[in-house]
C-alpha positions as CSV (number, residue, x, y, z in Angstrom):
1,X,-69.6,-3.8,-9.1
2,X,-66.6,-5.6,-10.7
3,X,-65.7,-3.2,-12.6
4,X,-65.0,-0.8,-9.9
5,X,-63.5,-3.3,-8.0
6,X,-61.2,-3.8,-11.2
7,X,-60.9,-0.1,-11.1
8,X,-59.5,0.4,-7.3
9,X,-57.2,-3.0,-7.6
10,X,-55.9,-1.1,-10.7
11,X,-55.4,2.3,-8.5
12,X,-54.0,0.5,-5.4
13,X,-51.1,-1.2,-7.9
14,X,-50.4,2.3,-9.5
15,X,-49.8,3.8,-6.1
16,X,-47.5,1.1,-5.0
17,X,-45.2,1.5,-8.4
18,X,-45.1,5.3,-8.1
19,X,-44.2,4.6,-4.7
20,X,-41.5,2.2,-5.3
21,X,-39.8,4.3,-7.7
22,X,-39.9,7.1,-5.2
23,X,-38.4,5.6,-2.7
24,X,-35.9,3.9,-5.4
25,X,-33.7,6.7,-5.4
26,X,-32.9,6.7,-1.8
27,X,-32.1,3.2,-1.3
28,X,-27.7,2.5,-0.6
29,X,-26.8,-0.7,-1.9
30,X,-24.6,-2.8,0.0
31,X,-22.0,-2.8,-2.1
32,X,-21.4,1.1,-2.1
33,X,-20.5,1.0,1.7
34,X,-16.9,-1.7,0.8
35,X,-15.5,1.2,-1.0
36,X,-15.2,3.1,2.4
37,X,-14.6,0.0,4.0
38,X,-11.5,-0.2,1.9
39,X,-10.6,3.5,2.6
40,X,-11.0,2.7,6.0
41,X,-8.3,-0.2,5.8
42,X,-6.1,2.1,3.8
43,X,-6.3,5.1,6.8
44,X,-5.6,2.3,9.3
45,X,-2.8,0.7,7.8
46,X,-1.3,4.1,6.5
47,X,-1.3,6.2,9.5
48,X,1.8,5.7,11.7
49,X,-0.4,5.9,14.7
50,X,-2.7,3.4,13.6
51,X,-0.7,1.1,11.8
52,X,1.7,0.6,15.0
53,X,-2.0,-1.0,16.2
54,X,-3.4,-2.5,12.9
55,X,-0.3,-4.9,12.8
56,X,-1.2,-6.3,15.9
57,X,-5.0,-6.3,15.7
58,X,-7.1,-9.5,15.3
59,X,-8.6,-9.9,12.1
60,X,-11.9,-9.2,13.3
61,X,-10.9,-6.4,15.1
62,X,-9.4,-5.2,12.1
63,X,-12.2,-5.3,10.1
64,X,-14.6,-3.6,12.7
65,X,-11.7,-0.8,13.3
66,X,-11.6,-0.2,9.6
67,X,-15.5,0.0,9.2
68,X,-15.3,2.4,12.1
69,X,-12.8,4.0,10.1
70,X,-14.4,4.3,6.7
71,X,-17.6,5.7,8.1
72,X,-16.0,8.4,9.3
73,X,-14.5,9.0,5.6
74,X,-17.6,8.6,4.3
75,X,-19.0,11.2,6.5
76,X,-16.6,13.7,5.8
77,X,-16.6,13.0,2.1
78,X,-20.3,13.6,2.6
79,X,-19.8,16.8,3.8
80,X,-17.5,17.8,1.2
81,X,-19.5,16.8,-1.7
82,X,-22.9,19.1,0.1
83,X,-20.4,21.9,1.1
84,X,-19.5,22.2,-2.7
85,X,-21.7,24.7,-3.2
86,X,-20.4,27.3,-0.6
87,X,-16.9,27.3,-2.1
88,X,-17.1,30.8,-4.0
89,X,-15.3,30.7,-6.8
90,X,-12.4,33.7,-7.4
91,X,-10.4,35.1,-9.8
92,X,-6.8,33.8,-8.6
93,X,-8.3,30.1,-8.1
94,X,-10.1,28.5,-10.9
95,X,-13.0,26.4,-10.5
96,X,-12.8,22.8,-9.7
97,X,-15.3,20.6,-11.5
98,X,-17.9,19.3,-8.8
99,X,-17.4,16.2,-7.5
100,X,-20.6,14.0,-8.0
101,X,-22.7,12.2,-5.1
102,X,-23.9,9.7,-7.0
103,X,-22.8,7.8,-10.1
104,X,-25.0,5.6,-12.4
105,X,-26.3,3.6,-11.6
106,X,-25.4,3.9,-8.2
107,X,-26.8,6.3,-5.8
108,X,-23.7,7.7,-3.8
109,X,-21.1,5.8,-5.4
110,X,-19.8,9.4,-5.9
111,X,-19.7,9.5,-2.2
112,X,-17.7,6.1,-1.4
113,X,-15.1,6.6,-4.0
114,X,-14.1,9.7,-2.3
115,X,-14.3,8.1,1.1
116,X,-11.9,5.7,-0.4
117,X,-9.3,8.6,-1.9
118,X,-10.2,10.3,1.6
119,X,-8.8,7.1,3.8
120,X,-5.7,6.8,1.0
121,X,-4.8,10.5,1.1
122,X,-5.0,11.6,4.6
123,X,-2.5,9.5,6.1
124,X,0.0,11.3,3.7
125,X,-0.8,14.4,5.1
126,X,-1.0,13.3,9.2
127,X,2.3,11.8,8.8
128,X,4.2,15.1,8.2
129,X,3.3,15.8,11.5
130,X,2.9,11.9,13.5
131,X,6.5,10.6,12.2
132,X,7.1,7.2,12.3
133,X,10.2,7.5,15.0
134,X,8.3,10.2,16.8
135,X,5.3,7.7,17.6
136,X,7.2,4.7,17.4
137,X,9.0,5.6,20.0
138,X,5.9,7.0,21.7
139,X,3.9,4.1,21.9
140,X,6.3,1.7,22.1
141,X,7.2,3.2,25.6
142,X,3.6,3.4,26.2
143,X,1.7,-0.2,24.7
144,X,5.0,-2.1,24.1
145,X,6.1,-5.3,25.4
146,X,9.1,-5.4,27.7
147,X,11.2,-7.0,24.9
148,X,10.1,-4.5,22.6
149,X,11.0,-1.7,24.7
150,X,14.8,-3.2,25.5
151,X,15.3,-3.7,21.8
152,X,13.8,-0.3,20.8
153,X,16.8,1.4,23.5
154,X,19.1,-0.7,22.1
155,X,18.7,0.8,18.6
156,X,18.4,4.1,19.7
157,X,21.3,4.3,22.0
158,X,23.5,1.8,19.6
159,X,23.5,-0.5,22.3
160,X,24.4,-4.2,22.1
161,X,22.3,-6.9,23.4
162,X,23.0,-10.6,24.4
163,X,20.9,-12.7,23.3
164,X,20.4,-16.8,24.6
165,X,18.7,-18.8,22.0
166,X,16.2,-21.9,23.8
167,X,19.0,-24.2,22.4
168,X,21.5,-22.5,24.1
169,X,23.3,-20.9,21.3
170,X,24.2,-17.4,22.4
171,X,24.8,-14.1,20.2
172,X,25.9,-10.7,21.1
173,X,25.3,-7.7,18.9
174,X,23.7,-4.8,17.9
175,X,20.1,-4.8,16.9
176,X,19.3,-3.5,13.2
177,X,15.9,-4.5,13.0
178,X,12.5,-4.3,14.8
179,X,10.2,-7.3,14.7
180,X,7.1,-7.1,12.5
181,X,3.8,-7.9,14.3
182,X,1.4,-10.3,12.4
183,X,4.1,-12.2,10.9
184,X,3.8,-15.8,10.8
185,X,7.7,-16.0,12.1
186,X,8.5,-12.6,13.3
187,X,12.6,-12.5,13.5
188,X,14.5,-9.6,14.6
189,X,18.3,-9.2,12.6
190,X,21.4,-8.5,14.5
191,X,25.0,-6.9,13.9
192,X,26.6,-9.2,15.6
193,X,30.1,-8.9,17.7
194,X,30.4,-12.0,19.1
195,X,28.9,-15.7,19.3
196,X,28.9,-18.6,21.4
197,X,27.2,-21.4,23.4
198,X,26.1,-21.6,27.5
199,X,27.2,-24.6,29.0
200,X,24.7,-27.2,30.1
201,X,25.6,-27.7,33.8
202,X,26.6,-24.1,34.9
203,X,24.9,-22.1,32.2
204,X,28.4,-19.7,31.5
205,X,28.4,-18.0,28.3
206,X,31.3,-19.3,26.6
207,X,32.5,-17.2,23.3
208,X,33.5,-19.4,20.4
209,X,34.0,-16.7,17.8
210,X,34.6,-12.4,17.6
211,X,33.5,-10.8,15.2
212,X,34.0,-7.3,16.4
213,X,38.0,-7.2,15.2
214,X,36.7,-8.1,12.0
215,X,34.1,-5.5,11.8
216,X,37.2,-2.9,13.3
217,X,39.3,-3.8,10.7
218,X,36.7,-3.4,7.7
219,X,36.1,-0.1,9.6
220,X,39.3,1.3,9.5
221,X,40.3,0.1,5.6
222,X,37.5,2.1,5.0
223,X,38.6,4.9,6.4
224,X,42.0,4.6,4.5
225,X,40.2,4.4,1.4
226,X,38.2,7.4,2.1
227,X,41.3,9.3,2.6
228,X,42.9,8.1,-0.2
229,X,39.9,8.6,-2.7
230,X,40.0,12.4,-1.0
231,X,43.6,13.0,-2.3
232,X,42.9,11.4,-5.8
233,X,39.5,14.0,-6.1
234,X,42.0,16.7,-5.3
235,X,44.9,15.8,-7.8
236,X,42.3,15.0,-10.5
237,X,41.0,18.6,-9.9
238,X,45.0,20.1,-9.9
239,X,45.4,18.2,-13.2
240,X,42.1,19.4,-14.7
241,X,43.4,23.2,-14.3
242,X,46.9,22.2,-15.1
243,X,45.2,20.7,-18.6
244,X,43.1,23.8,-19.0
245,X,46.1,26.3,-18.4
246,X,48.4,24.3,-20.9
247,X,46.0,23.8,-23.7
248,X,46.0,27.5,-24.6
249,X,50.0,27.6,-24.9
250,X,51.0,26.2,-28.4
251,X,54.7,25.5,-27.3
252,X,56.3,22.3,-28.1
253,X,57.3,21.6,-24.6
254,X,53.7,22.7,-22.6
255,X,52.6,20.0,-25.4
256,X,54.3,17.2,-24.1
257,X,53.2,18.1,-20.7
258,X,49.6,18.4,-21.7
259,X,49.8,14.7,-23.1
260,X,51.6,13.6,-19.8
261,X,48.7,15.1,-17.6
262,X,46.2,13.2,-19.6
263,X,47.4,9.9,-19.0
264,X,47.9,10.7,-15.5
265,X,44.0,11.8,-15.4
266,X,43.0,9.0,-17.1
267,X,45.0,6.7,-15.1
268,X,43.9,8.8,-11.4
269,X,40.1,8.0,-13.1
270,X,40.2,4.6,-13.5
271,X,42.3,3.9,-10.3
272,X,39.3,6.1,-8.6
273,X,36.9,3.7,-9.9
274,X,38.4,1.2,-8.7
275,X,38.7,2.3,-5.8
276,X,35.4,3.5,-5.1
277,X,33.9,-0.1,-6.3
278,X,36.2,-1.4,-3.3
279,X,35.3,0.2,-0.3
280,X,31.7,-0.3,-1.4
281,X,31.5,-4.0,-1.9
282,X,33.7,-3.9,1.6
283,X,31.5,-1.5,3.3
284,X,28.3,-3.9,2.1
285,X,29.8,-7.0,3.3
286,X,29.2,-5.5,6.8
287,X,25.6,-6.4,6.5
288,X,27.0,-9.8,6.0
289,X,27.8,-10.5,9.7
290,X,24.0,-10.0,10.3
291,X,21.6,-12.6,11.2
292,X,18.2,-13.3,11.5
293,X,16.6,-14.7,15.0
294,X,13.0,-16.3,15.1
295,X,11.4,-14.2,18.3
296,X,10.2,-17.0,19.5
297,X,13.4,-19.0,20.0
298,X,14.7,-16.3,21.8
299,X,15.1,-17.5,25.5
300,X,16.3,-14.3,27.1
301,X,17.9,-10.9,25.8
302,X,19.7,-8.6,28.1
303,X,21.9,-5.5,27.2
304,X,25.7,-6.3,26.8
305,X,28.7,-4.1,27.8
306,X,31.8,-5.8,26.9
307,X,34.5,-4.2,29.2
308,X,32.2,-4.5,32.1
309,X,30.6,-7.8,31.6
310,X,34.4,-9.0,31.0
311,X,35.6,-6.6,34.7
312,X,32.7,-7.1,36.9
313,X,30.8,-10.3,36.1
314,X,33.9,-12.6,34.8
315,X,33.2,-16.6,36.1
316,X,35.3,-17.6,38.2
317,X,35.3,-21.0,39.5
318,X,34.5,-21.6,43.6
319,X,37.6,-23.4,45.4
320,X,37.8,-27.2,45.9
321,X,36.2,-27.8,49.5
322,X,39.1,-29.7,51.4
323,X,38.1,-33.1,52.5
């Protein structure tokens, strides 16, 4: 009686083992499914569509959105890796090695590491056709804040905007940057034109300092320069065929010429140079009148127009009452 009671306790153990290591195979560790999660991030954050969202998602939201996210690149990297075998194989297109499901001594860890190129690659490809202005613009005007939309017309139009800090300091120019989301200070830069202060008791805007005639002047020594480096590029190209045409003529005289147009070259090359260095430092140190506002000092924001701010909305002080 023991003994076959020894016998079936034996039998009922063997049965268990086989069945473990059945079932063994089938099991998905945990840790396979944070490789998609990862890919999922990637797609979010990549994707001009999503990322416009994912900078101003919640953490946990976040995280779920990218689980959401990666499953569906596992899914389709699923279906790739089963639909291997369908893709017939042709003369003109080699054979690409198959890509495994699973990976020792993980079972689809093949899967979740192309989930992950999946949600790292595909944004790539969907920009080409969801630009980053296109659907920036898109869903600005459809999910963005009012501040967000009056800045975003302002860039596009090349508008300037006022802009009354909560201390009362006030700047007018235009807008060169858009604030990032999810910042621990977002700040938005300006170009500006002109600064000042609003008075205490009335709350005019009182200018202090212009920087527009500045900016005009950089603008139009510039423009000299530009000029004058096109006439140099067009003597320096005279002298290089005057060179050419002299240095086949052996004659005493086309010889002294020759060395004259050398030194001129050499002298048009180096004043060129120069040149060049010049108006690029002075075209730079236009990003020098630009500064950077915290958004959340900003008090109010309002396009500007100089001429008609200065024609229809001058301040004027009211007339003593007679006593």
């Amino acid at each position: 009686m023991a003994i076959a009671t020894a016998k079936a306790v034996r039998k009922t153990k063997s049965r268990k083992l086989l069945s473990h290591k059945s079932n063994k195979g089938v099991e998905l560790p945990l840790n396979v499914f944070l490789i998609p999660l990862l890919g999922g991030y990637l797609f979010a954050s990549r994707w001009n569509v999503t990322q416009w969202y994912s900078d101003r998602w919640e953490k946990e939201r976040l995280l779920l959105n990218s689980a959401t996210y990666g499953l569906l690149c596992y899914f389709a990297a699923l279906l790739i890796i089963r639909g291997q075998a369908l893709w017939p194989c042709v003369s003109w297109l080699p054979c690409l090695p198959r890509w495994p499901e699973s990976i020792p001594p993980f079972d689809y860890l093949g899967v979740s590491l192309l989930a992950c190129v999946i949600g790292f690659l595909s944004p790539t490809i969907l920009n080409l056709y969801f630009t980053k202005q296109k659907t920036n613009k898109k869903l600005i005007k459809e999910e963005g804040t009012l501040f967000e939309i009056l800045l975003d017309s302002a860039m596009r139009n090349s508008r300037t905007v006022m802009i009354t800090l909560k201390g009362g300091k006030v700047y007018v120019g235009f807008p060169i940057s858009f604030p990032a989301p999810g910042r621990a200070q977002p700040m938005i830069q300006i170009l500006q034109t002109l600064s000042g202060y609003r008075e205490a008791d009335k709350h005019r805007v009182v200018f202090t300092t212009n920087y527009s005639r500045a900016l005009d002047e950089i603008h139009h020594d510039c423009d000299e320069m530009e000029i004058q480096i096109a006439k140099d590029q067009a003597e320096i190209t005279a002298l290089e065929d005057d060179i050419a045409t002299l240095s086949a003529d052996s004659k005493e005289e086309h010889k002294r010429q020759l060395s004259a147009k050398r030194k001129r070259l050499d002298n048009l090359h180096e004043s060129l140079a120069e040149l060049e260095r010049t108006r690029e430092r002075l075209s730079s140190s236009i990003e020098d009148f630009g500064i950077l506002i915290p958004v959340d000092q900003i008090a109010s924001m309002t396009l500007y127009h100089a001429s008609i701010h200065s024609k229809y909305f001058a301040h004027t002080d009211p007339p003593d009452s007679p006593h």
